[in-house]
Steps between C-alpha positions, in 0.01 A plus 500: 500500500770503749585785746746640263283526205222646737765783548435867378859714351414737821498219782813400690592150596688423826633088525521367867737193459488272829753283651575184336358310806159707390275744673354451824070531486540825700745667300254415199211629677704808559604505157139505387400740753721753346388443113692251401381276198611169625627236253666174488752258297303212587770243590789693412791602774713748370822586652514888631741551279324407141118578608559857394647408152193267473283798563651741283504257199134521550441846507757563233288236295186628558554848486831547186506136335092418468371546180147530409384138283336730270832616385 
C-alpha cells in the first residue's frame, strides 16, 4: 500500500513541495529529522506551480474517487 492508503480518518497530512531545482541532502535530512515521510516522482520535474495540483489529484483520488474492486 502506499502512504495514503496506510492513512487512518484521524491522521493529518502536511506536503513539503521543494524547489524545482530539488532539495539539497541537508534540507532532506532536516526534513526527516522532523517526521517527514519522504517520497519521490522518480524522474519527474514539476514546475512549482503544478506540483501541488499533481498532489492534490492524488489525495483527492485516493481518498473521494477510489473505489473498493469488490464493488
Amino acid at each position: 500500500p502506499n502512504i495514503l492508503q496506510k492513512m487512518k480518518p484521524d491522521d493529518s497530512l502536511l506536503v513539503f513541495i521543494g524547489p524545482e531545482g530539488g532539495i539539497a541532502e541537508k534540507e532532506l535530512s532536516l526534513l526527516k529529522e522532523n517526521g517527514f515521510i519522504v517520497i519521490s516522482l522518480g524522474n519527474r520535474i514539476l514546475r512549482t506551480e503544478t506540483a501541488p495540483l499533481f498532489v492534490m489529484s492524488a489525495i483527492v483520488y485516493e481518498f473521494e474517487l477510489r473505489k473498493p474492486l469488490t464493488e
